[in-house]
Structures are given as structure tokens and as C-alpha cells.
C-alpha positions in Angstrom: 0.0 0.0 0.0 1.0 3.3 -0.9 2.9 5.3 2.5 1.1 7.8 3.9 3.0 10.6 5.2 1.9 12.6 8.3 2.8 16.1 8.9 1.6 17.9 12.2 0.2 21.2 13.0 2.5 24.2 14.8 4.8 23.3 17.5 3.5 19.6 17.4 5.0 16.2 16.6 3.9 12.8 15.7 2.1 12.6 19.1 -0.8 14.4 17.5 -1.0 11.8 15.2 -0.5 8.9 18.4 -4.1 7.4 17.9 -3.6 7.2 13.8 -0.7 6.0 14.4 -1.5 3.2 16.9 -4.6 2.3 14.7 -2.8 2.2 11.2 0.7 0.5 12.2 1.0 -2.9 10.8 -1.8 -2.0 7.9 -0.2 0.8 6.1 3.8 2.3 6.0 3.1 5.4 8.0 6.0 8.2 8.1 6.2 11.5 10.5 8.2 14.0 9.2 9.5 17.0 11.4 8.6 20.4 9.9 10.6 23.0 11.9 14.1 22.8 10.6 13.9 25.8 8.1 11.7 29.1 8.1 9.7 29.1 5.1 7.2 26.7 3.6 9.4 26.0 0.2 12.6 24.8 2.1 10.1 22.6 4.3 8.3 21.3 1.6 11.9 20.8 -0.3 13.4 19.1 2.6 10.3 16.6 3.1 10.6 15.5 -0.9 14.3 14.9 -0.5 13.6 11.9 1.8 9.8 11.1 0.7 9.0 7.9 -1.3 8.6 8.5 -5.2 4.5 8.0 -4.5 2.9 8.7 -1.2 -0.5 9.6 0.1 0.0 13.1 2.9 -2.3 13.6 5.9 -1.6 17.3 7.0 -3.2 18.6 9.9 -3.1 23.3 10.1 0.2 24.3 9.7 1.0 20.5 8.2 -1.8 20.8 6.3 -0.4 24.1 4.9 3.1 22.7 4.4 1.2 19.5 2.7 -0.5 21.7 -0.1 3.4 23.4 -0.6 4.7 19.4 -1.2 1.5 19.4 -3.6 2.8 22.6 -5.3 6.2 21.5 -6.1 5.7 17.3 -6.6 1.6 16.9 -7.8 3.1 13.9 -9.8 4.4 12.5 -6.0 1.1 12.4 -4.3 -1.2 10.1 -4.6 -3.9 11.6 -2.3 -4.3 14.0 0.2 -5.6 14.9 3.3 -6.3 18.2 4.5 -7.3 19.0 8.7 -8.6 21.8 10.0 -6.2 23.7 8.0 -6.1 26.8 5.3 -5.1 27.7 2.2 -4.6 31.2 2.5 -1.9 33.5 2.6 -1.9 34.6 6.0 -4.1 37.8 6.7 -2.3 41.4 8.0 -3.9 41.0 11.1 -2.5 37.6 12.3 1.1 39.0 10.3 1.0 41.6 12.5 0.9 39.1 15.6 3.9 37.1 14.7 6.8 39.3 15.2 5.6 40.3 19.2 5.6 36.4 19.3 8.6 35.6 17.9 10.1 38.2 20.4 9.2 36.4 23.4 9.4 33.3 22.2 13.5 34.5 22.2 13.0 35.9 25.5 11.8 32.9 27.0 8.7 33.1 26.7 7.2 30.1 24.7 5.4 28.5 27.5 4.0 31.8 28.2 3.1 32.4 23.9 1.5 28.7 24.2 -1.0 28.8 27.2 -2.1 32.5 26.8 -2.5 32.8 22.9 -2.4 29.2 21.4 -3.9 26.7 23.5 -7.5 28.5 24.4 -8.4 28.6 20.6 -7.1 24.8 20.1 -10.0 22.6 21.8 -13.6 22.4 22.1 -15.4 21.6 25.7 -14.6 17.7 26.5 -13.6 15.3 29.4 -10.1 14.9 27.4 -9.3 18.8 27.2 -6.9 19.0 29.8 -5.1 15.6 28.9 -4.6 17.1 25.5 -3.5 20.7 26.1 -1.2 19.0 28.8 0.5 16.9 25.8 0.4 20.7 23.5 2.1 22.0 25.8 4.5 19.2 26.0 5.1 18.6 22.8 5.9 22.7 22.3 8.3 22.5 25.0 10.2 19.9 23.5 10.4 21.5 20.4 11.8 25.0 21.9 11.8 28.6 20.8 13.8 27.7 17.8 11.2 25.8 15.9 8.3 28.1 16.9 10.2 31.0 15.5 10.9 28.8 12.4 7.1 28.1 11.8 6.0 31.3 13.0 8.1 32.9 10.0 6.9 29.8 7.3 3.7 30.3 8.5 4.1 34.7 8.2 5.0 34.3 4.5 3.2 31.8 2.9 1.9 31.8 -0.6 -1.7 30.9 -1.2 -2.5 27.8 -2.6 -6.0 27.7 -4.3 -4.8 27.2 -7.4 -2.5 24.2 -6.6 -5.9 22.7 -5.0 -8.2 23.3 -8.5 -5.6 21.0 -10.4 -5.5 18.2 -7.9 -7.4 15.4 -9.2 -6.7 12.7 -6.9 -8.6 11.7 -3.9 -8.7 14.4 -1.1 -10.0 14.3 2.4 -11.0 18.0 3.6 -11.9 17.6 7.6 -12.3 19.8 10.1 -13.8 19.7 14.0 -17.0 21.9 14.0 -15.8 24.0 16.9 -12.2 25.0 15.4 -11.5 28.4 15.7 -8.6 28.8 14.0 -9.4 27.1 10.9 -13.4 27.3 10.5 -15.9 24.9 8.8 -16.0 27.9 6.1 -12.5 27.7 5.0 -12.7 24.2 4.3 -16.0 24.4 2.6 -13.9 26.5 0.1 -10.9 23.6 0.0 -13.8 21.1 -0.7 -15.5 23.4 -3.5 -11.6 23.9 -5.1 -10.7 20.5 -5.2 -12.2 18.4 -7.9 -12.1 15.5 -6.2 -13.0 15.7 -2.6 -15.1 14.4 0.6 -15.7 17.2 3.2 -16.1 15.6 7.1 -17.0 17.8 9.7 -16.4 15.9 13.2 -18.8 16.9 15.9 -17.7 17.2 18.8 -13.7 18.6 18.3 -12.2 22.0 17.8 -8.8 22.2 15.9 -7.0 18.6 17.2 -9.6 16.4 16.0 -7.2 13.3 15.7 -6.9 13.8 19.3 -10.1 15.3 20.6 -12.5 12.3 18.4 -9.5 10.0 17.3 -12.4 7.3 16.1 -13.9 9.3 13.9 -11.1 11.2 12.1 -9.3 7.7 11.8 -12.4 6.0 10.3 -12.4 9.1 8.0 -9.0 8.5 7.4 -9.6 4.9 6.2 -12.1 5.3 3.7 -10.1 8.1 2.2 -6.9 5.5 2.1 -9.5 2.9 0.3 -10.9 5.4 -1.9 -10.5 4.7 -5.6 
């Protein structure tokens, strides 16, 4: 079966994938690839295609999702079907630019924890028994990443090219999914992924704010599945 290459949000790492993960091992090749090592979305996307299988299948969940559609841009011919979470294909408006570069301050100053549970964590979860489990592993999974990589992303993420276009040629399966309650990424820009793409299934999971995979893992990896056995 065709790999299938996971790519996680902003200052995250395969963890936010752990219940995919757990649930696809021994039934598919899976492959988590780190996506803070350079500060903008080309050299990201260049660096993921330099190790990548000639043909894989990319889950991408907000800023991976972002960085997927960049791998899109420069290797269509490499992917054989994508998924797109609670993510956006936008260039980044002036008023979120305009946040970045106080952020990437602190973050220098020692600030990241700070940056994570004031301005990034309450906009990440909807209301659930789990919520505190899960902002618990954000926060731990930002921590091991450090003030490097956040600055790294922030600046991918600051001067990103929009993608629209790279979605209307994209024939091949696609997966656009998205937690009702996400705040960051609403249902509305993914209702505009699934009317670009000309071959897509949009899932919106009840119950989950930006983290599906980890706030309904069931349901996004059922989703998941019948978008892997879609022909």
C-alpha cells in the first residue's frame, strides 16, 4: 500500500497523530516528518521530498496541512492523495502577520510557554472530558520543540503563498476535515478547500475543535480509512 506521510500542526509532533498512528501501524507504511528545521514553507516542503518515497498519500493537519499543499505545489506527480485538517489555504491575513513578530520576540525571550497557554492553547480545543489531557501533551510537545522551531514556523507560516490554485488541479482523492468547533481554521474555509478541489469528501467531526485526531480520534481515523481505500 501506498505510504502515507503525516505532517503535524505548529509546535507539534507525531504525538498528535498517536491514535492514527497506533490504529494504522501494521496496515499501512506510516511516516512522520519534522517540519521545523527551516523558516519558510518552500525549504520545508523541499526538505520533506528529499527523503519522501517517489509516491505517497500526505495527511496534514493546520500548519501541516499548509506545508502539505506546498509538497503538492512542487511534486503533484508525488502524491497520490491527500488529506487536509482543520487547515487553510490562504496566505496569511495582516492581522495575524501583524501578531507574529511580538511572538517571535518572546518566544526569544523565554517566553514560549507563556506564547502557548495565553495565545495558542484556548483557541485549540472544544469543551470535553479529554481537554486537559490534551492541552497538557500541546504543551508538551511545544516544549520539546523549543523557541527555535516556533520561530521557524512562525516565520513559514508569516509568509506563505496561497494555494488555491495548486488545489483546483488536484485530481486525486482528497480528504477536507475539520472539528465543528475549530476556531482557528473554521468549517468555512474548508467548505472552500472542498468546492476547489475536484475530487474531494468534506467531514466535519462533531464534537472537536482544531485537534480532532486527538479530541475524536475514532472518527477522524475511520475518516482517514475510507479516504486510504478510496479509488
Amino acid at each position: 500500500m501506498t505510504p502515507l506521510l503525516l505532517l503535524p500542526g505548529m509546535m507539534c509532533d507525531a504525538r498528535q497523530f498517536q491514535p492514527q498512528i497506533d490504529a494504522l501501524s501494521g496496515r499501512i507504511p506510516l511516516i512522520s516528518a519534522p517540519i521545523g528545521n527551516h523558516d519558510t514553507m518552500q525549504a520545508l516542503a523541499s526538505e520533506i521530498l528529499n527523503y519522501a518515497p517517489p509516491l505517497f498519500a500526505m495527511a496534514g493537519l493546520s500548519m501541516g496541512g499548509i506545508l502539505a499543499m506546498e509538497v503538492l505545489r512542487q511534486a503533484p506527480d508525488r502524491v497520490d492523495r491527500i488529506a487536509l485538517l482543520d487547515t487553510n489555504p490562504l496566505a496569511e491575513l495582516p492581522e495575524v502577520r501583524a501578531r507574529r513578530a511580538p511572538q517571535i520576540e518572546a518566544a526569544k525571550n523565554g517566553e514560549l510557554r507563556r506564547i502557548m497557554r495565553d495565545e495558542m492553547k484556548p483557541n485549540y480545543l472544544a469543551d470535553g472530558p479529554n481537554m486537559g489531557a490534551i492541552l497538557d501533551l500541546c504543551m508538551a510537545m511545544a516544549t520539546d520543540l523549543g523557541a527555535d522551531v516556533f520561530i521557524n514556523q512562525s516565520l513559514a507560516l508569516r509568509d506563505r503563498p496561497d494555494q488555491c490554485e495548486t488545489l483546483r488541479r488536484f485530481e486525486r482523492p482528497t480528504l477536507v476535515l475539520c472539528g465543528r468547533e475549530d476556531k482557528l481554521c473554521p468549517i468555512e474555509r474548508h467548505q472552500m478547500m472542498h468546492d476547489l478541489l475536484p475530487n474531494s469528501h468534506l467531514q466535519v467531526v462533531d464534537g472537536a475543535g482544531h485537534l480532532p485526531t486527538l479530541e475524536q480520534p475514532e472518527i477522524t481515523t475511520a475518516a482517514l480509512l475510507r479516504w486510504l481505500e478510496d479509488t
